[in-house]
C-alpha positions as CSV (number, residue, x, y, z in Angstrom):
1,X,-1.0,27.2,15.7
2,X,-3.5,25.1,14.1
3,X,-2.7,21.5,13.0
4,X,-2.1,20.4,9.4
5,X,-3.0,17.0,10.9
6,X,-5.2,16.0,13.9
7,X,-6.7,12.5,15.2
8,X,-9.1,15.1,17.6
9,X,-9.9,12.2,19.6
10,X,-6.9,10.9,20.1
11,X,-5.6,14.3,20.8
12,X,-2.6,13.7,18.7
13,X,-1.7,16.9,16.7
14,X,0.7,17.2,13.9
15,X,1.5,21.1,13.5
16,X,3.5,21.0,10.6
17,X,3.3,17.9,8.1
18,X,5.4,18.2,5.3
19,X,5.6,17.3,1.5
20,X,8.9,18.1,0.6
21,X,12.2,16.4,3.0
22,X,14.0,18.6,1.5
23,X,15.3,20.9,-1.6
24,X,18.6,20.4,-3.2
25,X,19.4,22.9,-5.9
26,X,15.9,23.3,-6.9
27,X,15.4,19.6,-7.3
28,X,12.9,18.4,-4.2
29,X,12.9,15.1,-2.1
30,X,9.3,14.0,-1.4
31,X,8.4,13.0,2.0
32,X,6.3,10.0,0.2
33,X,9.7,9.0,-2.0
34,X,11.7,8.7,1.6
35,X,8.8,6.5,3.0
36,X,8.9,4.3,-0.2
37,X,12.8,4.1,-0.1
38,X,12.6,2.9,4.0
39,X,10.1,0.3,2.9
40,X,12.3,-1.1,0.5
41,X,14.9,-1.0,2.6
42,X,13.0,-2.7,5.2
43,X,11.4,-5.4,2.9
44,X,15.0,-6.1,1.8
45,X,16.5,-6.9,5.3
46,X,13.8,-9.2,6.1
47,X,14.0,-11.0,3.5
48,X,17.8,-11.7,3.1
49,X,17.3,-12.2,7.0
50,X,15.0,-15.0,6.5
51,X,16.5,-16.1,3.4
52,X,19.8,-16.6,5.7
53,X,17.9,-18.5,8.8
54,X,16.4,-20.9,6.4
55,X,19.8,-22.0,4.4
56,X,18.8,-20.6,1.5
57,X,21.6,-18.7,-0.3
58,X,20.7,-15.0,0.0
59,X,22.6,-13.9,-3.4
60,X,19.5,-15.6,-5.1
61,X,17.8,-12.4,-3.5
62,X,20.3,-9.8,-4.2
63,X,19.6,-10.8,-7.8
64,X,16.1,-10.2,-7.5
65,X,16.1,-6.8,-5.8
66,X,16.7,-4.8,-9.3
67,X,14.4,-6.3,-11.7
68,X,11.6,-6.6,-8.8
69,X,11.5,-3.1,-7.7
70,X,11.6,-2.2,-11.1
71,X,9.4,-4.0,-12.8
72,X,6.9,-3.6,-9.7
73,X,7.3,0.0,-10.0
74,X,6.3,0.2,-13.4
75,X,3.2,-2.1,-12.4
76,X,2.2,0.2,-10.2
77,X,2.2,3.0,-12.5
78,X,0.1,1.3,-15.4
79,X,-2.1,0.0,-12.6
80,X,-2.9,3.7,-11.7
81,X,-2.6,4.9,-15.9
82,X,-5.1,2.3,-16.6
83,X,-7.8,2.8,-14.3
84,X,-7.6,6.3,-13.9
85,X,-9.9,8.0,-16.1
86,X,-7.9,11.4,-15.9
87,X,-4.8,9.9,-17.0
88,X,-3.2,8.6,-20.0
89,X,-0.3,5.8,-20.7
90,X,1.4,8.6,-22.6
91,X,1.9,10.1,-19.0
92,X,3.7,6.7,-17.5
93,X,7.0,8.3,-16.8
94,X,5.6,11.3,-14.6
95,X,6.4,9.2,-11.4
96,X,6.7,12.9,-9.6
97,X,3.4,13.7,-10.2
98,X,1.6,11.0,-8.4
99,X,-0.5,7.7,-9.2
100,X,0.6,4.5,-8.4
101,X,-1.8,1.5,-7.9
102,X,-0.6,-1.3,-5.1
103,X,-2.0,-3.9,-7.1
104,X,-0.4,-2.8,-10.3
105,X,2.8,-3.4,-8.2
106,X,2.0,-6.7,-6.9
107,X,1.1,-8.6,-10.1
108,X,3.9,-7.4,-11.8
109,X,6.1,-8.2,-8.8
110,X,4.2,-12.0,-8.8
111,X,5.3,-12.2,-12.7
112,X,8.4,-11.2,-12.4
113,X,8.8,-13.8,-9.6
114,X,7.4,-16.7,-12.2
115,X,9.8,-15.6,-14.8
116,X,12.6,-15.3,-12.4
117,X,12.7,-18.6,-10.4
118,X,12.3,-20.4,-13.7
119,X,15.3,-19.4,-14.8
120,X,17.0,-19.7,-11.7
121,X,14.9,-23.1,-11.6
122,X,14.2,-22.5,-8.2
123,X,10.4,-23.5,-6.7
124,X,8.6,-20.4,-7.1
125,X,6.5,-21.2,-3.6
126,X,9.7,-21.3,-1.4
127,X,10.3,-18.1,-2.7
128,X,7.3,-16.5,-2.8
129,X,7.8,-17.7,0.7
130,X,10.5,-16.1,1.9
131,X,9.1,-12.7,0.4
132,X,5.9,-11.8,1.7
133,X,7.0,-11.0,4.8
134,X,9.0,-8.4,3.7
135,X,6.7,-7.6,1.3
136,X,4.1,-6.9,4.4
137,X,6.4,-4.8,6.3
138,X,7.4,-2.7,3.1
139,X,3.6,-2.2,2.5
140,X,3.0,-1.1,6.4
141,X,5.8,1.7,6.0
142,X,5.3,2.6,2.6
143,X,1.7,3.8,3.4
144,X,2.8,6.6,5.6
145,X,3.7,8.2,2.1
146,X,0.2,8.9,1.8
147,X,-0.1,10.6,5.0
148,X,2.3,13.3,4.3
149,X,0.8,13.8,1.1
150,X,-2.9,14.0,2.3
151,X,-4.1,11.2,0.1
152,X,-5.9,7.8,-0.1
153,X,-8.1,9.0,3.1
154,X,-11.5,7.7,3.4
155,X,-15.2,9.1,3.5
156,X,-16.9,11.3,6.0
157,X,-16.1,10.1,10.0
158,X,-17.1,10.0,13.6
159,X,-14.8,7.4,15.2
160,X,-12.1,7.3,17.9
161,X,-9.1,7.5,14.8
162,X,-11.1,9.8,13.0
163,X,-8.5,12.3,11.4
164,X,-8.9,15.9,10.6
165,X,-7.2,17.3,7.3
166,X,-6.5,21.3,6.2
167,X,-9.4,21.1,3.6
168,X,-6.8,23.7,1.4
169,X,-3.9,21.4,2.0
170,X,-6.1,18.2,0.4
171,X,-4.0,17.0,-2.6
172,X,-6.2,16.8,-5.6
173,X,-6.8,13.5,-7.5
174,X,-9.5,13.2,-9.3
175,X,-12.5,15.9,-8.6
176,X,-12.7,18.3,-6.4
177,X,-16.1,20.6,-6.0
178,X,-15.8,22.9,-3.1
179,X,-18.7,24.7,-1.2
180,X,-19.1,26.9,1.5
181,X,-20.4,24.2,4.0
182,X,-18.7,21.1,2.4
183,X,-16.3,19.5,-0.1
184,X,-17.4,17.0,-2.6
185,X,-14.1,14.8,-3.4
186,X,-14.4,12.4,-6.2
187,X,-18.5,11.8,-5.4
188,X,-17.9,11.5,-1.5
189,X,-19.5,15.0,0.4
190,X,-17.2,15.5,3.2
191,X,-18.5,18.7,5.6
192,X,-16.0,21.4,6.5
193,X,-15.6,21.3,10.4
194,X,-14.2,25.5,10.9
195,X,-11.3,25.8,14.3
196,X,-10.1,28.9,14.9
197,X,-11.1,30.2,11.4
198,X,-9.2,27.2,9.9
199,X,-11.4,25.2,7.6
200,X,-11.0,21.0,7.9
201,X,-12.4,17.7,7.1
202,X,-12.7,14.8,9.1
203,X,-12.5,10.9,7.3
204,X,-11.0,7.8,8.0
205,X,-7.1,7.5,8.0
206,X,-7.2,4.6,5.4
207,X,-3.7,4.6,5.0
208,X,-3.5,3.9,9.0
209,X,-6.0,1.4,8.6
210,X,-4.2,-0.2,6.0
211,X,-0.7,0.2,7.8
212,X,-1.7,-1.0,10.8
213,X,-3.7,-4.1,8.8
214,X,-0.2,-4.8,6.9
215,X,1.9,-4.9,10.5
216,X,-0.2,-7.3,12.1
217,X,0.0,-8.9,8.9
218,X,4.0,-9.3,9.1
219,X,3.7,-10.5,12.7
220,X,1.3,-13.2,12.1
221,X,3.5,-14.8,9.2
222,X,6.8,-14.5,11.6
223,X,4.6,-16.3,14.1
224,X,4.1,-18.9,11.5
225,X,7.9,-19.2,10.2
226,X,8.9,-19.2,14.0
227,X,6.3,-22.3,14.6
228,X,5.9,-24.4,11.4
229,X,6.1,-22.1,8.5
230,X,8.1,-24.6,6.6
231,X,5.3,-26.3,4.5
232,X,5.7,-24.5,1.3
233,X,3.5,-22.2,0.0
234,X,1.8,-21.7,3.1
235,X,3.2,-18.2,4.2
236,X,2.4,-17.0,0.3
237,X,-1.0,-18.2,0.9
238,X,-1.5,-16.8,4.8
239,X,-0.7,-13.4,2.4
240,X,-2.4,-13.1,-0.2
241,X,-5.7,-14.1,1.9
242,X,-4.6,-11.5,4.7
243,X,-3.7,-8.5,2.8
244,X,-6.6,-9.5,0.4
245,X,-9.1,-9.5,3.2
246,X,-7.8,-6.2,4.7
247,X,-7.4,-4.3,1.3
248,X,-11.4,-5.6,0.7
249,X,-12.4,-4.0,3.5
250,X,-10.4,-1.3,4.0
251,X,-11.1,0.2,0.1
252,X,-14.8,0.6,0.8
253,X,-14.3,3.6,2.7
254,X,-12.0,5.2,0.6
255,X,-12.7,8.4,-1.8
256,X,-10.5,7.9,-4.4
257,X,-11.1,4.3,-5.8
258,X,-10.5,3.5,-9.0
259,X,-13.2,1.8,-11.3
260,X,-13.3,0.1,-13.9
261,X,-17.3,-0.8,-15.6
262,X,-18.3,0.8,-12.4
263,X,-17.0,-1.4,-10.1
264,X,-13.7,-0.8,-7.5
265,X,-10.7,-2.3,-9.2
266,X,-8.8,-3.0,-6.0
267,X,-12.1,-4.4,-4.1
268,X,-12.3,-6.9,-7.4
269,X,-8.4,-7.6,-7.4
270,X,-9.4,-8.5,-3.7
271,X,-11.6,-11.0,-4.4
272,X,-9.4,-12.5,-6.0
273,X,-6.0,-13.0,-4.5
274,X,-8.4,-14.1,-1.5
275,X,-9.5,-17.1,-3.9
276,X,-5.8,-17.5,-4.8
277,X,-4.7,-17.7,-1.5
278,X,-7.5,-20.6,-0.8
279,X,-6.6,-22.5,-3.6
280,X,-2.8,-22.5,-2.3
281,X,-3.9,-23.6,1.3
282,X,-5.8,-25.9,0.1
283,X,-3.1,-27.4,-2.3
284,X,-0.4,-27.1,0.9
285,X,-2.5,-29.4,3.1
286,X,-3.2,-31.8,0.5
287,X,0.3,-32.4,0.0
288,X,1.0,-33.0,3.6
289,X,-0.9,-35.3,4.0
């Protein structure tokens, strides 16, 4: 049988990779929606976790959960809506069909947080704080939704986690031109490698990439709560400059960016929670001293 998925030089095959969990009645569970729902899940437990361990009172949380997933779901999708130029808002509440954007999520999540702790009249660092982490380990699980639906992989590539896709099985967002000798996905040419009459591509696993980049991202900040995370604000900022770095790096190789006046949105979105992060740090020691 030949693979859906294969990291060749790795020699780690995935026969059979699929969409759909399962079908009830008609009505199907995505793969991706299960990998969203474990990385809420996760994020959840971590935080009330650390929440606990730092004598905060974790109810405070529990009364976040709903409006933040929420509202950061809905960020997501206009994040997608707006910058993608094949969509329209009018097609917001077709969650089934695809197209959310990370960052969308974020800002709304951070806004939500502002509004939130001020009328809780809690300090909106300490928790800001106590979520990232959670928010990092959410993000590292979530992006194995992408892998079962063949999305947000990168350009053309050579390298030891190179990762070979089913060029049919490809889900389509945005443009897809196809040849005899390769496939031009949203501007990037990616050559058709043929095994055993079976017709693949072969880019970077961004979503690894990303993954991977969001774990180590989790276990630096519990490295820092375990020895001297309690200046506040200095976990949010350890985050935002992290993920921001990673994200930077990480969307350059990608296919399926979206632009707005020519430019990546997330490489721009980037930049800036990088800068945002700074400033933070920078305000953290100052007040330490």
């Amino acid at each position: 049988m030949n693979p859906d998925i294969w990291f060749y030089k790795l020699g780690i095959k995935f026969n059979t990779v699929p969409t759909v969990a399962v079908s009830i009645s008609g009505f199907d569970i995505y793969c991706y929606g299960i990998c969203i729902a474990l990385a809420l899940l996760a994020g959840y437990l971590t935080v009330a976790a650390q929440a606990k361990a730092t004598g905060q009172n974790p109810e405070l949380y529990n009364d976040f959960v709903f409006p933040g997933v929420i509202v950061s779901l809905c960020g997501a999708r206009l994040g997608y809506l707006i910058f993608d130029e094949n969509s329209s808002l009018l097609d917001f509440f077709g969650f089934r069909n695809g197209g959310l954007q990370i960052y969308g999520g974020i800002l709304a999540g951070i806004l939500t947080v502002v509004v939130f702790t001020r009328i809780k009249k809690v300090s909106f660092l300490k928790f800001s704080d106590t979520c990232v982490r959670g928010l990092a380990l959410g993000q590292s699980i979530g992006r194995w939704g992408n892998f079962f639906n063949r999305e947000a992989f990168g350009k053309a590539a050579e390298g030891l986690f190179a990762m070979r896709l089913k060029a049919d099985q490809i889900k389509s967002v945005g443009s897809v031109i196809k040849g005899s000798e390769s496939i031009t996905y949203n501007g990037s040419i990616l050559p058709l490698i043929d095994y055993n009459g079976t017709s693949y591509v072969q880019v970077h696993p961004t979503f690894l990439y990303e993954s991977l980049w969001s774990l180590g991202l989790f276990i630096v900040l519990t490295i820092i709560l375990k020895f001297g995370g309690e200046k506040k604000g200095l976990l949010s900022a350890v985050y935002l400059i992290g993920y921001g770095a990673g994200r930077f790096w990480i969307e350059a190789l990608r296919t399926d960016q979206l632009k707005f006046l020519g430019l990546p949105v997330s490489m721009a979105l980037s930049v800036i929670m990088i800068a945002a992060g700074i400033i933070i740090l920078i305000k953290t020691k100052s007040n330490s001293q």
